[in-house]
PDB file as gemmi writes it, atoms N, CA and C in Angstrom:
CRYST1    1.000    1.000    1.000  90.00  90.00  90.00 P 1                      
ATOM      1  N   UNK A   1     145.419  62.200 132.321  1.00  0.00           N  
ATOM      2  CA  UNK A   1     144.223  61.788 133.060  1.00  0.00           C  
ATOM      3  C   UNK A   1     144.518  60.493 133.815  1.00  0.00           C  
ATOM      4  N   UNK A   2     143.944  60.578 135.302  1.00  0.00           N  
ATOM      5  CA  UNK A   2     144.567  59.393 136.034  1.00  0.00           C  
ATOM      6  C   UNK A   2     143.624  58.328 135.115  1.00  0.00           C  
ATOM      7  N   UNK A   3     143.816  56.663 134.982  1.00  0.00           N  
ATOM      8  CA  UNK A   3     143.498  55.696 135.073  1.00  0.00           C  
ATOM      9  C   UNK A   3     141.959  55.547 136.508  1.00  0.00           C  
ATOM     10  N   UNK A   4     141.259  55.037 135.541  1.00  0.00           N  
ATOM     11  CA  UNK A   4     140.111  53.752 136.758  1.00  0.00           C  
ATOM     12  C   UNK A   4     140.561  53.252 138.155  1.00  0.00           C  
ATOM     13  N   UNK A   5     141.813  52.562 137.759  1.00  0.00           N  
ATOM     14  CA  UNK A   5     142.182  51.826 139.469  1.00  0.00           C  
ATOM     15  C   UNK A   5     143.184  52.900 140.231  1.00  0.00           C  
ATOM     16  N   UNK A   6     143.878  54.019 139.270  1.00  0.00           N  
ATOM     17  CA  UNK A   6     144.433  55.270 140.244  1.00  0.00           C  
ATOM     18  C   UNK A   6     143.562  56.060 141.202  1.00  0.00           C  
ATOM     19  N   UNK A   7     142.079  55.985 140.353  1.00  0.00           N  
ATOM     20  CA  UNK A   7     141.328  57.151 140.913  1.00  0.00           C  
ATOM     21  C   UNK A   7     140.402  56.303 141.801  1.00  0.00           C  
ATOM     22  N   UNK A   8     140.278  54.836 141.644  1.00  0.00           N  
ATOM     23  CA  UNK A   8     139.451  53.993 143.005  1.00  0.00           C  
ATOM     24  C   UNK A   8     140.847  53.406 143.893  1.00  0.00           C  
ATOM     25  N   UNK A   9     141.868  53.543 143.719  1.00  0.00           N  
ATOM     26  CA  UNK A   9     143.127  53.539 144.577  1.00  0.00           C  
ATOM     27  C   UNK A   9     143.027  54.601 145.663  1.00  0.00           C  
ATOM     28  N   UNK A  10     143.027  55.763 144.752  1.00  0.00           N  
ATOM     29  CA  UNK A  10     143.189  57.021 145.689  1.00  0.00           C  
ATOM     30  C   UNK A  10     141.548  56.994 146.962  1.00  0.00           C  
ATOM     31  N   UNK A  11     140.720  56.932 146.264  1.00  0.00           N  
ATOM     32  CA  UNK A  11     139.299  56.913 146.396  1.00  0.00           C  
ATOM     33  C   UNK A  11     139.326  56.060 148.069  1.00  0.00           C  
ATOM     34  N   UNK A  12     139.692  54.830 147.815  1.00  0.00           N  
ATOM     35  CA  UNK A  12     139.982  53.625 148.844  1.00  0.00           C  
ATOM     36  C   UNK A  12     140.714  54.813 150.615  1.00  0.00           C  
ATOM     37  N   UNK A  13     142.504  54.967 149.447  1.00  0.00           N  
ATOM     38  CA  UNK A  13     142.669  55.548 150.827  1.00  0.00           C  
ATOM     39  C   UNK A  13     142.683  56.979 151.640  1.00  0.00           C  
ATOM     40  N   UNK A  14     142.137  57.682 150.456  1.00  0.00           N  
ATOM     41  CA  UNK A  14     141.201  59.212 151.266  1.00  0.00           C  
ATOM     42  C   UNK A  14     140.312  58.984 152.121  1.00  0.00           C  
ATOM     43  N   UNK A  15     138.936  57.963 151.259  1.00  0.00           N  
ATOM     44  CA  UNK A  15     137.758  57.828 151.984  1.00  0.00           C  
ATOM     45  C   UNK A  15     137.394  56.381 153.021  1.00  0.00           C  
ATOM     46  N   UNK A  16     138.025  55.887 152.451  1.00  0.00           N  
ATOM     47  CA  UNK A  16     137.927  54.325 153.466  1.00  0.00           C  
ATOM     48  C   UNK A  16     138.726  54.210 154.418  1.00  0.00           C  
ATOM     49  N   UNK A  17     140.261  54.459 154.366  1.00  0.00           N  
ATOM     50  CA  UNK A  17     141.222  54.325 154.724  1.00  0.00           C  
ATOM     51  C   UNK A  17     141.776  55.644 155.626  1.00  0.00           C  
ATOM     52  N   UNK A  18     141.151  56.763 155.179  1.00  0.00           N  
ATOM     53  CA  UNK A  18     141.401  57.960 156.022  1.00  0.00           C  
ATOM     54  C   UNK A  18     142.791  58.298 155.893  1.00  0.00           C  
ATOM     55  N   UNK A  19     143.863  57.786 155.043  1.00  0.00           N  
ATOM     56  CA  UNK A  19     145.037  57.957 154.863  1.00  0.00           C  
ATOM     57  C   UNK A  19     145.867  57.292 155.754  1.00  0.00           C  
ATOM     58  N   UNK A  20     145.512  56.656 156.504  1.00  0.00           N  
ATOM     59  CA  UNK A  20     145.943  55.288 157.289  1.00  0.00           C  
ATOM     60  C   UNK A  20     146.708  54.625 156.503  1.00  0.00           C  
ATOM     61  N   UNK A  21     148.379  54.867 156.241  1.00  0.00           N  
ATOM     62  CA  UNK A  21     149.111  54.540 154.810  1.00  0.00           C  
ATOM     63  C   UNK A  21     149.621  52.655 155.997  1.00  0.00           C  
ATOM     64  N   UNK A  22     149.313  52.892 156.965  1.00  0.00           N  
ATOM     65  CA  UNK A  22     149.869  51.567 157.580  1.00  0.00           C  
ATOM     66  C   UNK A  22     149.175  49.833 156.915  1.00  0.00           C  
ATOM     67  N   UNK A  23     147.963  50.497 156.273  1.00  0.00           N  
ATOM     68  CA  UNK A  23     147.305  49.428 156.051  1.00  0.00           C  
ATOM     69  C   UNK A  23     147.562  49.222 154.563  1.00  0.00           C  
ATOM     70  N   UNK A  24     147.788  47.783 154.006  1.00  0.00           N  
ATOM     71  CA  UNK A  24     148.401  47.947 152.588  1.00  0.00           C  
ATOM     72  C   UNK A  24     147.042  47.166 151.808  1.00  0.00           C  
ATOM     73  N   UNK A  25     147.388  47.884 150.415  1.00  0.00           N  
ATOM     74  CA  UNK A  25     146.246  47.075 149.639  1.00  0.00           C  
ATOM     75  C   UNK A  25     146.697  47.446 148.149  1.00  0.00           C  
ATOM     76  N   UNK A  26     146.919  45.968 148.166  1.00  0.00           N  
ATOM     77  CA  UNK A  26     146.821  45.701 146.775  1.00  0.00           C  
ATOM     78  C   UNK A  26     145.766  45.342 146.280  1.00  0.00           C  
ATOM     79  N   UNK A  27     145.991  45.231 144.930  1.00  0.00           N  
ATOM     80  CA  UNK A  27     145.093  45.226 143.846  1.00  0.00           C  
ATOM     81  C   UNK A  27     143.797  44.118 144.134  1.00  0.00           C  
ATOM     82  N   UNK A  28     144.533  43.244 144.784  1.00  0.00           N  
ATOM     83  CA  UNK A  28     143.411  42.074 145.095  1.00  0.00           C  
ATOM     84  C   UNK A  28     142.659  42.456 146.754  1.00  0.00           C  
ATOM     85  N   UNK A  29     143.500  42.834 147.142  1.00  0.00           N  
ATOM     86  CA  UNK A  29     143.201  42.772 148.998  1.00  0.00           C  
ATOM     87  C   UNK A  29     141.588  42.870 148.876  1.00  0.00           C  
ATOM     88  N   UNK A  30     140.605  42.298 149.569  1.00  0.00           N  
ATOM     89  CA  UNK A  30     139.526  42.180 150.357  1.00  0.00           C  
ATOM     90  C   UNK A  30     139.427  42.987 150.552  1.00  0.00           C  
ATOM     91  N   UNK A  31     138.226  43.973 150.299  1.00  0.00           N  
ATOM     92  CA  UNK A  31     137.632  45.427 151.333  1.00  0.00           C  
ATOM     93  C   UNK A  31     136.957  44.538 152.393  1.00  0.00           C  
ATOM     94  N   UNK A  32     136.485  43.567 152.482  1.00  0.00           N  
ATOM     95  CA  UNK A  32     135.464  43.390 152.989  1.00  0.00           C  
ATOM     96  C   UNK A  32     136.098  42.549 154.320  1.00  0.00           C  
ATOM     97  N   UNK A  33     137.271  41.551 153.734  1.00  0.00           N  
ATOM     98  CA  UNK A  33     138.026  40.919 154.648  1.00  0.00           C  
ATOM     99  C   UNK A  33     138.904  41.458 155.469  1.00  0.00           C  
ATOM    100  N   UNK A  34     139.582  42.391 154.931  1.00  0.00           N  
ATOM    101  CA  UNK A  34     139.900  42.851 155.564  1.00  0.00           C  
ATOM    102  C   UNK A  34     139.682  44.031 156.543  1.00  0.00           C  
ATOM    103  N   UNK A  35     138.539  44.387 156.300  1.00  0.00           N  
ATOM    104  CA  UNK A  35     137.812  45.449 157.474  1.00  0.00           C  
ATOM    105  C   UNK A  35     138.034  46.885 156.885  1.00  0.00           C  
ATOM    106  N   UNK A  36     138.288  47.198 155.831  1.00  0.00           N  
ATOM    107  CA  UNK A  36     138.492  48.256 155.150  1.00  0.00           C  
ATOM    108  C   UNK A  36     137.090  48.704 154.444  1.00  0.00           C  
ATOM    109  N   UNK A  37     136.033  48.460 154.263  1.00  0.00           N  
ATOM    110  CA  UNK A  37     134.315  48.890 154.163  1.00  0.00           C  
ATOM    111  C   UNK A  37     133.426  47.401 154.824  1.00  0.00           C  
ATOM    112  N   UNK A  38     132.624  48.896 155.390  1.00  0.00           N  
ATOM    113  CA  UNK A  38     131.126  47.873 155.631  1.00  0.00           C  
ATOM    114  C   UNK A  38     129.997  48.697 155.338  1.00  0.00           C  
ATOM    115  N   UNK A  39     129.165  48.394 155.478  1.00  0.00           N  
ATOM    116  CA  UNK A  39     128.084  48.760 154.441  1.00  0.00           C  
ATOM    117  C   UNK A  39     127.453  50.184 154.172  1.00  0.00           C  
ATOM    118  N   UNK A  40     128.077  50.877 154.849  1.00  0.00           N  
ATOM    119  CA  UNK A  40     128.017  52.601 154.468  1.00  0.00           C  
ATOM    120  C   UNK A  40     128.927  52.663 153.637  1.00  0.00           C  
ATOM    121  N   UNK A  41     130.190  52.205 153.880  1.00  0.00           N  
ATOM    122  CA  UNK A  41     131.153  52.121 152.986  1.00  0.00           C  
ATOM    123  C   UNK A  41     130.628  51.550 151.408  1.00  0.00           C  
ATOM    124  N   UNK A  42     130.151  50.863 151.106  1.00  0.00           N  
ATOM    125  CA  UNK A  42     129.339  50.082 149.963  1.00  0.00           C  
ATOM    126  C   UNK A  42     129.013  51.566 148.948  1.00  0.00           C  
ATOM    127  N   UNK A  43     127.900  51.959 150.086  1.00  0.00           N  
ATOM    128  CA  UNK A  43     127.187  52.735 149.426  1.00  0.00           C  
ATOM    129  C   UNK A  43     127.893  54.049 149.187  1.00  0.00           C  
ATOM    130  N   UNK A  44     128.962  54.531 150.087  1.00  0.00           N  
ATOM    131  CA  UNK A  44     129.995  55.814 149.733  1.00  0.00           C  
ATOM    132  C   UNK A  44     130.357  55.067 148.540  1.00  0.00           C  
ATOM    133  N   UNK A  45     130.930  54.533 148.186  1.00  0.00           N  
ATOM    134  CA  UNK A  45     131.842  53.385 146.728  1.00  0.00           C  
ATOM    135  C   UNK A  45     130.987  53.854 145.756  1.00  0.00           C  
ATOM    136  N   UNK A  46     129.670  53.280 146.352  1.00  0.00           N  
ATOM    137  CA  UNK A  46     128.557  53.276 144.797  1.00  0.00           C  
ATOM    138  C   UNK A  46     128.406  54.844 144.322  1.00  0.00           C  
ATOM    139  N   UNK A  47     127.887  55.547 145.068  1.00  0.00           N  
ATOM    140  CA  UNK A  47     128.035  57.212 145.100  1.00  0.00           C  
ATOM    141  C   UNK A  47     129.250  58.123 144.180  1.00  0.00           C  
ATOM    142  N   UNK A  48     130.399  57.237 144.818  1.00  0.00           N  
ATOM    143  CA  UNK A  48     131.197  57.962 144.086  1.00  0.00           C  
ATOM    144  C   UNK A  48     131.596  57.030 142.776  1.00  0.00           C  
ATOM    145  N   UNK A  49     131.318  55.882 142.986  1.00  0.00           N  
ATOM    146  CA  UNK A  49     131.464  55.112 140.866  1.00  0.00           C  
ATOM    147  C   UNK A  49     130.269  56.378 139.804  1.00  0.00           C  
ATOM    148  N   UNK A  50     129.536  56.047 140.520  1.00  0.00           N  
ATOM    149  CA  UNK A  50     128.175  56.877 139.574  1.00  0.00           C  
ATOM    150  C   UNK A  50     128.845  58.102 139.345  1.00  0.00           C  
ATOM    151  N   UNK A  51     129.217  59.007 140.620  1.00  0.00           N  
ATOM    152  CA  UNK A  51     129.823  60.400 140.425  1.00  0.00           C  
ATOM    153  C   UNK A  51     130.463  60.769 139.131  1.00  0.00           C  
ATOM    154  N   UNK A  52     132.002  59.853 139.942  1.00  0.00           N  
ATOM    155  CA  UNK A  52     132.919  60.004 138.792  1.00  0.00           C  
ATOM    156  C   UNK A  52     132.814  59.282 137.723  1.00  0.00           C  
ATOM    157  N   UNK A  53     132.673  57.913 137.512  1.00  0.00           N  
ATOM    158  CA  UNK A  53     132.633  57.372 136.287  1.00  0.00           C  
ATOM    159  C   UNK A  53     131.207  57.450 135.416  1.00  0.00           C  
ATOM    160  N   UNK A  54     130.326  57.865 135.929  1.00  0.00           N  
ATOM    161  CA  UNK A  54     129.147  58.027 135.338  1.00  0.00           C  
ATOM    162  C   UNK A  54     128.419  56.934 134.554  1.00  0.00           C  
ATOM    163  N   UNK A  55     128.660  55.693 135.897  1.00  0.00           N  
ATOM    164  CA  UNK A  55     127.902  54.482 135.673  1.00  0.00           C  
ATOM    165  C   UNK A  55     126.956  54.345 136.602  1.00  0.00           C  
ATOM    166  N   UNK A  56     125.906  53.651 136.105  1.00  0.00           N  
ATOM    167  CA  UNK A  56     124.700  53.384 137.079  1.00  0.00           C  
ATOM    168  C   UNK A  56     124.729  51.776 137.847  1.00  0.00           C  
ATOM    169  N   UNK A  57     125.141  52.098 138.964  1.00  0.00           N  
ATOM    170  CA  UNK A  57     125.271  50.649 139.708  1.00  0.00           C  
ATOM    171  C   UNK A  57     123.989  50.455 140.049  1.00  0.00           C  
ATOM    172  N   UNK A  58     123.373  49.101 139.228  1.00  0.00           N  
ATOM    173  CA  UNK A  58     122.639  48.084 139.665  1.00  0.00           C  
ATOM    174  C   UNK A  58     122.192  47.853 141.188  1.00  0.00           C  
ATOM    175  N   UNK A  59     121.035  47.362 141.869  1.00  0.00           N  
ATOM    176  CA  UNK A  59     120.756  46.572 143.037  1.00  0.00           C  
ATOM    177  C   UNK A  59     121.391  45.185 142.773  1.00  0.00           C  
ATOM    178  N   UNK A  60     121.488  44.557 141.108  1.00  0.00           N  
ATOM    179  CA  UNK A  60     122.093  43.205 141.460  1.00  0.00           C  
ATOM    180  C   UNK A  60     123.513  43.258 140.653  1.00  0.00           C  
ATOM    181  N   UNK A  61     123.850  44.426 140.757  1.00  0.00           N  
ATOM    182  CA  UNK A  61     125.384  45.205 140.593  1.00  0.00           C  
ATOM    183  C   UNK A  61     126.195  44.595 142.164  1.00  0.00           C  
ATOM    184  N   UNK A  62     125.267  44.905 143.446  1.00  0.00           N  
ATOM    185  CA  UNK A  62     126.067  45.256 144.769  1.00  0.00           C  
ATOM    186  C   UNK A  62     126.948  43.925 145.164  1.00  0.00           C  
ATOM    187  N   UNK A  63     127.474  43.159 144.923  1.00  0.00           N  
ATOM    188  CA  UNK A  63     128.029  41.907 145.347  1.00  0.00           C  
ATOM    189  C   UNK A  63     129.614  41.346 145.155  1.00  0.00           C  
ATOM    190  N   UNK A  64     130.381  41.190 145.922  1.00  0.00           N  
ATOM    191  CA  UNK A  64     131.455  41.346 146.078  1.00  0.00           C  
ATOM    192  C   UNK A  64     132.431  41.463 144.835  1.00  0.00           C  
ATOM    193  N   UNK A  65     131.979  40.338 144.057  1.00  0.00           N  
ATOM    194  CA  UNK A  65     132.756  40.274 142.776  1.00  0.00           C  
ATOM    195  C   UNK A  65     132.657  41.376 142.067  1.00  0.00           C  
ATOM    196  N   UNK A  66     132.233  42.600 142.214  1.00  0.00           N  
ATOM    197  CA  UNK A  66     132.189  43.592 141.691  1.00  0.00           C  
ATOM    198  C   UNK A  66     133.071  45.020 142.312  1.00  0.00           C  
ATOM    199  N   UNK A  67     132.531  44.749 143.802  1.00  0.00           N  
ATOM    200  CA  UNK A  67     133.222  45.784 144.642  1.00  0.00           C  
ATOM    201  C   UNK A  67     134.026  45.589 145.998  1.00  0.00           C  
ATOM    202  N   UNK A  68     134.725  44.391 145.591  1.00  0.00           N  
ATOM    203  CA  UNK A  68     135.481  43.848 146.961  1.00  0.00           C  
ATOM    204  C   UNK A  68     136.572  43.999 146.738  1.00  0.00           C  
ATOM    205  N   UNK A  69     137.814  45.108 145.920  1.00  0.00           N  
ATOM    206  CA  UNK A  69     138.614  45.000 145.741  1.00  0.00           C  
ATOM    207  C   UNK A  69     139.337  46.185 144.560  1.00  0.00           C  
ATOM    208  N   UNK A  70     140.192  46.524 144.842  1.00  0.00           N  
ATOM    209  CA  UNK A  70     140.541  47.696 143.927  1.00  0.00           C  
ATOM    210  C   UNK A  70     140.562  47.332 142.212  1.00  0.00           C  
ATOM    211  N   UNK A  71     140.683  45.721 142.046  1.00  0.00           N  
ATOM    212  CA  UNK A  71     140.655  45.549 140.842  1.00  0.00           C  
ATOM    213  C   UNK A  71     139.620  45.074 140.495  1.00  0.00           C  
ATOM    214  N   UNK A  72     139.083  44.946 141.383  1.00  0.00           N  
ATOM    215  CA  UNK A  72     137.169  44.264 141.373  1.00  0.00           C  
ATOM    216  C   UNK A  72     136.549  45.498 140.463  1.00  0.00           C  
ATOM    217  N   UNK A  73     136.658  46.354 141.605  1.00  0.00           N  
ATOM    218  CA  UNK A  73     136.090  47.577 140.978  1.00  0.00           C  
ATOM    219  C   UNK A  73     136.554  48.647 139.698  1.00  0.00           C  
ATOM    220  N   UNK A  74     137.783  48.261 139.271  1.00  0.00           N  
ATOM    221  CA  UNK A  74     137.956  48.843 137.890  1.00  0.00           C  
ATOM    222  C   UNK A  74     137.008  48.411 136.711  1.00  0.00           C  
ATOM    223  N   UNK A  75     137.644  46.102 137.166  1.00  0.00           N  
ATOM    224  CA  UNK A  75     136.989  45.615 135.799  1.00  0.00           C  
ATOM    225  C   UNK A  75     135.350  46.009 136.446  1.00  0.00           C  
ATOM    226  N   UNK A  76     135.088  46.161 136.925  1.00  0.00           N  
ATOM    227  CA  UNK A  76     133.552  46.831 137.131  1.00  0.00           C  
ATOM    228  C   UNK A  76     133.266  47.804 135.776  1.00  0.00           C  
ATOM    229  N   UNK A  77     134.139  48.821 136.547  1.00  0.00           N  
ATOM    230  CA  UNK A  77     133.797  50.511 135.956  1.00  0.00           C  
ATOM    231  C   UNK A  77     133.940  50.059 134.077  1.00  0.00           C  
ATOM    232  N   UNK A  78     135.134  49.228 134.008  1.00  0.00           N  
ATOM    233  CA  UNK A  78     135.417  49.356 132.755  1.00  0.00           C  
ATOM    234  C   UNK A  78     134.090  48.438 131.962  1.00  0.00           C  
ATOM    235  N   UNK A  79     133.653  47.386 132.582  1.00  0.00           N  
ATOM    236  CA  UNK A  79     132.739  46.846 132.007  1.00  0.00           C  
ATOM    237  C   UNK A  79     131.434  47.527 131.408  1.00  0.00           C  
ATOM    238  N   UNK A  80     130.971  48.107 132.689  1.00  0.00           N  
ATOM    239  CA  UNK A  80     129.756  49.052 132.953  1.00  0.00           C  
ATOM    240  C   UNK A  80     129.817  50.388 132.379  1.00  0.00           C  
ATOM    241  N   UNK A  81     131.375  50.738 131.383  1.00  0.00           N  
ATOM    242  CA  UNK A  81     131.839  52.341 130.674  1.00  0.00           C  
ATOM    243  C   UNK A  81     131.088  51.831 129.585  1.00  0.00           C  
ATOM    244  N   UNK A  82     131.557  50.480 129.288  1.00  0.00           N  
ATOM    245  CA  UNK A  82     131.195  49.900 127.908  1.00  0.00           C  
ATOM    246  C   UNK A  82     130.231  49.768 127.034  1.00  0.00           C  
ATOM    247  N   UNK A  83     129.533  49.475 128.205  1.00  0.00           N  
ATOM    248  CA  UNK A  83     127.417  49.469 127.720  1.00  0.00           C  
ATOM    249  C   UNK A  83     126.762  50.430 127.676  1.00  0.00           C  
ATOM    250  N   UNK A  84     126.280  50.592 126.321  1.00  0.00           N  
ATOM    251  CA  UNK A  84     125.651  51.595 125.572  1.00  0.00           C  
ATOM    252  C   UNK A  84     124.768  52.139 127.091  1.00  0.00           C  
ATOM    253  N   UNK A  85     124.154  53.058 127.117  1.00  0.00           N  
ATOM    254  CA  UNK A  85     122.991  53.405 128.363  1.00  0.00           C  
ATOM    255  C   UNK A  85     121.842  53.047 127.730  1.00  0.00           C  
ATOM    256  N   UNK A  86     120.662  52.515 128.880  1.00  0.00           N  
ATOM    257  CA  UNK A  86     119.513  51.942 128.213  1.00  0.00           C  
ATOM    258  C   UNK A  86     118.576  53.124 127.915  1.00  0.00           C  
TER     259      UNK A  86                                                      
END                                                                             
């Protein structure tokens, strides 16, 4: 079974990236700085965290430190796997 940051790795450059392998991103790179999502993009991200990981992203979930970055968004998923559901 892939890993969290394999499957928002892949996720990044199918759907954001369009397979545009010219553009590099590591673990830290900026979605935001670097022009790789804007705010449809946000909400494709959120769509597919809920999908696949079957977490419920917050309204005060949406803010960079969460989803600006391929490793942003693991320790996200992994945080948000963790907590019981309310």
């Amino acid at each position: 079974m892939a890993s969290i940051e394999a499957k928002v790795r892949q996720y990044v450059l199918d759907k954001l990236l369009f397979g545009r392998t010219e553009v590099v991103v590591d673990g830290d790179t900026s979605f935001l700085e670097s022009g790789i999502i804007d705010s449809t993009g946000v909400l494709e991200l959120v769509a597919f965290l809920e999908e696949e990981f079957r977490v419920k992203v917050e309204d005060e979930d949406l803010i960079p430190a969460n989803l600006d970055s391929v490793n942003a968004v693991t320790r996200f998923v992994e945080r948000k796997s963790a907590v019981p559901a309310k």
